[in-house]
C-alpha positions as CSV (number, residue, x, y, z in Angstrom):
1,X,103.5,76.6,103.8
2,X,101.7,73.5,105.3
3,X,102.3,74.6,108.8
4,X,101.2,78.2,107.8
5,X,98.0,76.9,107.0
6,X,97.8,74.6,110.1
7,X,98.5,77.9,112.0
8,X,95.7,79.7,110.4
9,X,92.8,77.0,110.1
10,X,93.6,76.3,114.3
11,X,94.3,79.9,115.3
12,X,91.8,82.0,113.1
13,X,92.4,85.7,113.5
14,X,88.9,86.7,114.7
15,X,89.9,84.4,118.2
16,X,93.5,85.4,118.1
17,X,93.9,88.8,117.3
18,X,97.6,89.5,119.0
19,X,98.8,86.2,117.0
20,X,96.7,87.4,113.5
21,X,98.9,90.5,114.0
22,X,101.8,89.1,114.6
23,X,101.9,86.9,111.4
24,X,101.1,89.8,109.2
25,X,103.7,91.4,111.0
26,X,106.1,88.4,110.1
27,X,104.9,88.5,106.3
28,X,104.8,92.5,105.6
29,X,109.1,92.2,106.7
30,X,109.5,89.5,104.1
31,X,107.5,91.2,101.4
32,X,109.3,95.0,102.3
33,X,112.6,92.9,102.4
34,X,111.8,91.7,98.7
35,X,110.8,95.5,97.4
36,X,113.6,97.0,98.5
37,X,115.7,94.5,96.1
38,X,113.7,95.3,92.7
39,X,114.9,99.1,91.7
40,X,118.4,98.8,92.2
41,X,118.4,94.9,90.6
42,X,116.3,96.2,87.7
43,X,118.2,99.3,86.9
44,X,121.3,98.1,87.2
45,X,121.2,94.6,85.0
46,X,119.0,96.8,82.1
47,X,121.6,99.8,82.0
48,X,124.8,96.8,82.1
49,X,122.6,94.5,79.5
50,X,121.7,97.3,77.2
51,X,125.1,99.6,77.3
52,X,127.5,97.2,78.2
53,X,127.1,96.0,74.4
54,X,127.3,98.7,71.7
55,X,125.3,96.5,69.5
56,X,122.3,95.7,71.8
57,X,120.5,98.8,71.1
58,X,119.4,98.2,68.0
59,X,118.6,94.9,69.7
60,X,116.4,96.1,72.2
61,X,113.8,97.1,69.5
62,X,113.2,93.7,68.0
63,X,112.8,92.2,71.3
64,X,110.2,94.7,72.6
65,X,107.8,94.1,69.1
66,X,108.8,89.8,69.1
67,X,108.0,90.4,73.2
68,X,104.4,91.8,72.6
69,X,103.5,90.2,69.8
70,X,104.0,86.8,71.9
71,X,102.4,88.2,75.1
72,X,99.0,89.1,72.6
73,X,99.0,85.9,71.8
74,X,99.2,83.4,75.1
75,X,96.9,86.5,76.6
76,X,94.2,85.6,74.0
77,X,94.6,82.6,74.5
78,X,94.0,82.6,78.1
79,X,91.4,84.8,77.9
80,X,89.3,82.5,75.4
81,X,90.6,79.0,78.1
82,X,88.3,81.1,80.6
83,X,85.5,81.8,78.8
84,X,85.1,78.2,78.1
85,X,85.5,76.6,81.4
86,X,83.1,79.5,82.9
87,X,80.7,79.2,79.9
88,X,80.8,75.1,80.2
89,X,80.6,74.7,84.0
90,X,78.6,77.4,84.8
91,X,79.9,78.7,88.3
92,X,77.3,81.4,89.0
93,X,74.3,79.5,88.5
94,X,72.5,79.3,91.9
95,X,74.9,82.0,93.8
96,X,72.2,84.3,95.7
97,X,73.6,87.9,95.0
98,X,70.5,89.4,97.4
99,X,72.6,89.5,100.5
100,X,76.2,91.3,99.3
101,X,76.6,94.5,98.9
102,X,77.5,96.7,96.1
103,X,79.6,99.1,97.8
104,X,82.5,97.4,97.8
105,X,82.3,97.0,94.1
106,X,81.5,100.2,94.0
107,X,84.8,101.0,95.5
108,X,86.9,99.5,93.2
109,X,85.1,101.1,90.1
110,X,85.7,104.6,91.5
111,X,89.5,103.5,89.8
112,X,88.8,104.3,86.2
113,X,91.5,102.5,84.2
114,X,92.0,103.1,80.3
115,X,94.8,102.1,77.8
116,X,95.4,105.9,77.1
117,X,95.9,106.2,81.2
118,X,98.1,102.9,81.1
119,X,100.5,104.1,77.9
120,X,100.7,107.9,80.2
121,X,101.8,105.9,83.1
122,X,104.4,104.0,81.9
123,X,106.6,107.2,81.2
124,X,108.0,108.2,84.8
125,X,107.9,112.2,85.9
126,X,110.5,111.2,88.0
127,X,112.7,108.6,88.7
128,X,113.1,108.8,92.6
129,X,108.9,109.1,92.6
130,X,108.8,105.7,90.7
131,X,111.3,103.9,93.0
132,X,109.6,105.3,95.7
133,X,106.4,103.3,94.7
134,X,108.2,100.5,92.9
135,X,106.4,100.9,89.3
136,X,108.4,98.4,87.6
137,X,107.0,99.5,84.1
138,X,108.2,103.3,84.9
139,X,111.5,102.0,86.1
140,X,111.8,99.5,82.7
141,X,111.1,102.6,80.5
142,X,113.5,104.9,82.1
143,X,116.6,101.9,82.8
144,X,116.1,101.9,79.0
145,X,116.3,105.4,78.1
146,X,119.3,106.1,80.2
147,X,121.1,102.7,78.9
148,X,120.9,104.2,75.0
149,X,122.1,107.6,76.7
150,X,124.7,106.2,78.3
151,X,125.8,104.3,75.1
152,X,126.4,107.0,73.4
153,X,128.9,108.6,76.1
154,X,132.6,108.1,75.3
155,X,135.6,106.8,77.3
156,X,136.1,106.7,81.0
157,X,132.4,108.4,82.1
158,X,131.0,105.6,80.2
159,X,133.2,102.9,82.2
160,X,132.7,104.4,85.2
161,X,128.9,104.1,85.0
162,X,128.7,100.9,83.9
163,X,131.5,99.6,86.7
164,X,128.9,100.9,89.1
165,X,126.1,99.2,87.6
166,X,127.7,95.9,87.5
167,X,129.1,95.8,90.8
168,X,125.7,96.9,91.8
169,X,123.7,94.3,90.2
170,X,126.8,91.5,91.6
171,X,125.6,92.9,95.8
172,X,121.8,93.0,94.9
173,X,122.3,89.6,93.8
174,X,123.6,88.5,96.8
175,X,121.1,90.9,99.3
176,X,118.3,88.1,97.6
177,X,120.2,85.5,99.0
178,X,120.3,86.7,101.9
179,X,116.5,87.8,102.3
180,X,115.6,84.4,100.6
181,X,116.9,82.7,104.1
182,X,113.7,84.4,105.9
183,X,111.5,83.3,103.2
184,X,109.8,80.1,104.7
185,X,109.1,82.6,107.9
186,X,107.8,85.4,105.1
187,X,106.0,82.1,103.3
188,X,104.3,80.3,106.6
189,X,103.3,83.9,107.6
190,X,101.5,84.9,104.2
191,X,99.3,82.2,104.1
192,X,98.8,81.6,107.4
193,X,96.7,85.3,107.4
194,X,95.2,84.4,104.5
195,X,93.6,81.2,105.8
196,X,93.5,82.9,109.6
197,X,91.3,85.4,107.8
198,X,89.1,84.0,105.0
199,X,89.0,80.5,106.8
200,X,88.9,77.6,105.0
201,X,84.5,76.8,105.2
202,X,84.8,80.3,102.6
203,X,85.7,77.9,100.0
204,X,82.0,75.6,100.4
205,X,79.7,78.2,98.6
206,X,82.1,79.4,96.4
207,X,83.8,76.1,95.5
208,X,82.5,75.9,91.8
209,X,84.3,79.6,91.2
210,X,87.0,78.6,93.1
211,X,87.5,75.4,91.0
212,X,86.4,76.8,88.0
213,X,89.4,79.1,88.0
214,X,92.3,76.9,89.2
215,X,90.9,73.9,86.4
216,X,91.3,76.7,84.0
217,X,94.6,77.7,84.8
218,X,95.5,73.9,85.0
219,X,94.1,73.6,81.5
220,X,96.4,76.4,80.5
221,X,99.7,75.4,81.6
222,X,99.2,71.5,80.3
223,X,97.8,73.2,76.9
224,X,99.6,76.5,76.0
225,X,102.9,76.5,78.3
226,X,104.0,72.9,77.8
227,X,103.2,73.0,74.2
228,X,105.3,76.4,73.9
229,X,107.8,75.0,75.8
230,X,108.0,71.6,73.8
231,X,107.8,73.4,70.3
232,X,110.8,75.9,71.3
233,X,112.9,72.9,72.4
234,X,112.9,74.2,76.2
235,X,113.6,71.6,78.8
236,X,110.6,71.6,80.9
237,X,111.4,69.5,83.8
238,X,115.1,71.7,84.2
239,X,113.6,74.9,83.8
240,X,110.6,73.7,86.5
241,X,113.5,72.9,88.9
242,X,115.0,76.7,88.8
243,X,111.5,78.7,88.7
244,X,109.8,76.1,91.4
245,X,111.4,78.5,93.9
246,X,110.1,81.9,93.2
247,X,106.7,80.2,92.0
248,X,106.1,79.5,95.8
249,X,106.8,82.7,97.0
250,X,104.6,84.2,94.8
251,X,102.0,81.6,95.4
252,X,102.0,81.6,98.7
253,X,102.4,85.5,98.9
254,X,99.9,86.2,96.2
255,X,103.1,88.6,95.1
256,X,104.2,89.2,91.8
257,X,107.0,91.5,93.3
258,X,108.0,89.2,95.9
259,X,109.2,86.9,93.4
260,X,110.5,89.2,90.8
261,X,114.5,89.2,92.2
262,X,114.5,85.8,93.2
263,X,113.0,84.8,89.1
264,X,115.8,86.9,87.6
265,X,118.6,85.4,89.9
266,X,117.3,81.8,88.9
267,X,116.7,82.3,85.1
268,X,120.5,83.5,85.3
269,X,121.5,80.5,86.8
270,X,119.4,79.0,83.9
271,X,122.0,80.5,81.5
272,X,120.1,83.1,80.0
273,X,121.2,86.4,79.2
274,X,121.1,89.4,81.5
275,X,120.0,91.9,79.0
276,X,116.9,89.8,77.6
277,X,115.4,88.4,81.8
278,X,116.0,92.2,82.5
279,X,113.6,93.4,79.4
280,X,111.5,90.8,79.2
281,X,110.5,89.7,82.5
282,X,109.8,92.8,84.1
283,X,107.4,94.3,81.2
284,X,106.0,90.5,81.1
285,X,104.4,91.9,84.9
286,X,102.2,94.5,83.0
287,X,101.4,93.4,79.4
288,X,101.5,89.3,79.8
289,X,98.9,88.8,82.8
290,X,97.9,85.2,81.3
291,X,96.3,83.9,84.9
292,X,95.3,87.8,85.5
293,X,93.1,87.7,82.5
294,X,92.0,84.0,82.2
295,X,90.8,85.1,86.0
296,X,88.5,88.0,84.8
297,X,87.5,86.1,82.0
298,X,85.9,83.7,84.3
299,X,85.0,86.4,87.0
300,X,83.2,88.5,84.9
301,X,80.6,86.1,82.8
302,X,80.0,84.5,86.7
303,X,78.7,87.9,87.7
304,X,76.2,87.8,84.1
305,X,74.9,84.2,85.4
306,X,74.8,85.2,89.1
307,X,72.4,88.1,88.5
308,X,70.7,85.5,85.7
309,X,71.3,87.8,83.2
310,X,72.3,86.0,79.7
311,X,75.0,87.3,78.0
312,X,75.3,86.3,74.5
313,X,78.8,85.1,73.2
314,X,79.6,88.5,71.0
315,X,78.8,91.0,74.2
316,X,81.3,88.5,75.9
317,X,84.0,88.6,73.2
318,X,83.4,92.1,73.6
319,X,83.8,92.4,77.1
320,X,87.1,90.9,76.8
321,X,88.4,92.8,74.6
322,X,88.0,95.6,76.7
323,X,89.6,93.5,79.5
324,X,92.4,92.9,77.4
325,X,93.5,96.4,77.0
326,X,92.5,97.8,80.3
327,X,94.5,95.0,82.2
328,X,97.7,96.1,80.8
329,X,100.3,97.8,82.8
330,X,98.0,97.7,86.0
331,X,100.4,95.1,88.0
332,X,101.2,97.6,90.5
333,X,97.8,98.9,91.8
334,X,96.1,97.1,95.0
335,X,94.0,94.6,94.0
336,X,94.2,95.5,90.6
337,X,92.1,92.6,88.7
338,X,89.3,93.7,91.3
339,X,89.7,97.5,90.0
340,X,89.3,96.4,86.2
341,X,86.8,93.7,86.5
342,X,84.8,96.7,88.9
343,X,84.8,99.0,85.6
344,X,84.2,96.2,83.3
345,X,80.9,95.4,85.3
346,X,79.9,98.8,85.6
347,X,80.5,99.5,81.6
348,X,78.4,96.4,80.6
349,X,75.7,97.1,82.9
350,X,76.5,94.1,85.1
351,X,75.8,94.1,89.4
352,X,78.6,94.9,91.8
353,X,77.7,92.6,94.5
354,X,79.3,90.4,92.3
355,X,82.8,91.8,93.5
356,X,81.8,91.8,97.0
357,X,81.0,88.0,96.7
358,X,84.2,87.2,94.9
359,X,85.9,89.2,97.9
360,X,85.5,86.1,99.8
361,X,87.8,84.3,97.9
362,X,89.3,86.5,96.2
363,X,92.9,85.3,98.3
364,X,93.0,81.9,97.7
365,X,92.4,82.8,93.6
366,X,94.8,85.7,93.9
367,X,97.4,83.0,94.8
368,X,96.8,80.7,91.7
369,X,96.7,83.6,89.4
370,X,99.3,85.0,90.4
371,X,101.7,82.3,90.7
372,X,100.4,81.7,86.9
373,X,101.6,85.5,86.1
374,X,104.9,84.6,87.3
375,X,105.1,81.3,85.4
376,X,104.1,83.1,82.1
377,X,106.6,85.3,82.0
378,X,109.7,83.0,83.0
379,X,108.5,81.4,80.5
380,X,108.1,84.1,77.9
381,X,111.7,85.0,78.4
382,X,113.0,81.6,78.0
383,X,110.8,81.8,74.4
384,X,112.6,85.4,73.7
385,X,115.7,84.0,74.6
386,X,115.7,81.4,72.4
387,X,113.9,83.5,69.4
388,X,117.0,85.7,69.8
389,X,119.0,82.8,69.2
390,X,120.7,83.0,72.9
391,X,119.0,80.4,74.7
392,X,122.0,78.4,76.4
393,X,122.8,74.8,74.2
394,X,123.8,73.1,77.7
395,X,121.8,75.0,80.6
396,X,123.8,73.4,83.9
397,X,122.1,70.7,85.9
398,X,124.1,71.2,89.0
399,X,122.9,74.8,90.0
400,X,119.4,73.3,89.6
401,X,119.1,70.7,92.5
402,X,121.3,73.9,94.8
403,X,118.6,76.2,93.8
């Protein structure tokens, strides 16, 4: 990572093209590596977790309503850390919106996002369609349907299936091994385009945002993880050593996916249970956002002061509200906080060149929330795990300082 960004700060990409290409070269292999791992792992530990155990069924239920109910909660509170910090510091005070353009907000507001459109998408057409695009929400709902199917089938069909599965999820297990040995070329890459590209002097006029967001999410970890942690008698420094890893990669990647195989191998190694990381940390990526939202929180109030346009604390309560349901199940779309905080602008009468100034530094904030997203959720299943009365009495020490 640290010679990544050595490598883009000396060798920016507008005065080395050929070498600009070849490191996004370098980091698109890693990340494709990654994706290729998530259907298979996914659909094989959720059909094995879910069928494997004639009882878990009924299981699965009381999960998915303790799951949401929890994700509601650290969401909202997220959402209200951000409006705070961008209500007490003030980042978009001063920033001169004249200059920026609106089209490329306009761009990303062309994407209408709704909750109806959100609960649609999360039911596949097809299977092969939603592998093909790695939808990890589609792929959840149908792993889940076809467990309960299977379940229900008798005798050797039934063993067959779930023989397949397991010996499935034992090789994909391994292939993330194996891709994680090209990671620090994947890592150094990454962020060496994204400082080769945005440059480091982006940060100067934007620095309040900038700061604004990753205090925030600061303030969120020390004040809702820990305490979460603490009061459900998880061992924070152990469980820091096995998700350290994957919070890298999806740091310095600004990937949620990238670190999705890698997290589930880890909280497995952790000692918890197959069936509860392969429910919960995957729907976690589309319903329990927590540095998505605390980010759009902060985004969208700094494009009221920007334009000097006072927004009084009910229209901003409202606004987030809106952000709350429009953010869910989006994980998968292209810059997707860009998209809904483009239509929350837009719906509250708010300027686009707002977007096109956070643009600028949109990577380097990408990266903090992101690696927040990912945090959130290996957390949330170590919560469910331990509501569900799994979580492991002794979790091993040794794979820890290996991992």
């Amino acid at each position: 990572m640290v010679m990544g960004i050595a490598l883009g700060h000396f060798f920016p990409s507008a005065d080395f093209p050929n070498l600009a290409v070849a490191e996004k070269a370098v980091s698109s292999v890693f990340l494709r590596m990654i994706k290729s791992i998530i259907v298979p792992l996914l659909f094989s530990t959720l059909v094995v977790g879910i069928a494997g155990h004639g009882d878990d069924i009924k299981k699965v239920g009381r999960l998915a309503f303790r799951s949401l109910i929890y994700f509601e909660v650290v969401t909202t509170l997220a959402l209200i850390i951000g409006l705070v910090a961008v209500n007490w510091i003030q980042p978009g005070v001063g920033v001169n919106l004249t200059s920026a353009s609106a089209e490329a907000g306009a761009t990303y507001a062309q994407s209408k996002i709704t909750f109806l459109g959100v609960i649609e998408h999360m039911v596949p057409q097809s299977f092969f369609e939603a592998a093909t695009h790695n939808e990890v929400l589609q792929i959840v709902f149908f792993s889940i349907l076809f467990a309960v199917g299977l379940s229900q089938v008798p005798g050797k069909p039934k063993q067959v299936m779930l023989d397949f599965c397991e010996s499935l999820s034992e090789v994909m297990f391994k292939f993330v091994g194996i891709v994680m040995k090209f990671a620090p070329f994947g890592i150094g890459a990454a962020i060496a385009t994204t400082v080769g590209t945005s440059g480091l002097g982006v940060l100067k006029s934007l620095f309040l945002l900038v700061g604004t967001l990753y205090g925030s999410l600061i303030v969120l970890i020390v004040g809702v993880f820990i305490p979460i942690a603490l009061l459900t008698r998880i061992p924070v420094r152990l469980f820091w050593s096995y998700i350290k890893e994957p919070w890298l990669i999806a740091f310095t990647t600004a990937s949620s996916e990238a670190a999705l195989p890698l997290a589930m191998k880890q909280l497995e190694k952790f000692g918890l249970p197959k069936r509860i990381i392969a429910f919960v940390l995957p729907t976690g990526y589309s319903f329990n956002l927590d540095g998505s939202t605390l980010y759009l929180a902060v985004a969208s109030v700094f494009a009221a002061q920007a334009a000097g346009i006072h927004m009084p604390i009910s229209q901003q309560i409202l606004m987030m509200l809106t952000l709350m349901l429009t953010s869910k199940g989006v994980a998968a779309v292209p810059r997707a906080s860009l998209v809904i905080l483009a239509g929350a602008l837009t719906m509250f009468g708010l300027p686009l060149q707002a977007v096109a100034v956070i643009l600028g530094v949109d990577a380097l904030m990408d990266m903090a929330r992101t690696s927040v997203n990912l945090m959130g959720n290996c957390l949330a299943t170590a919560v469910m795990t331990r509501w569900e009365g799994e979580f492991p009495s002794n979790p091993p020490q040794a794979d820890a300082k290996s991992a």
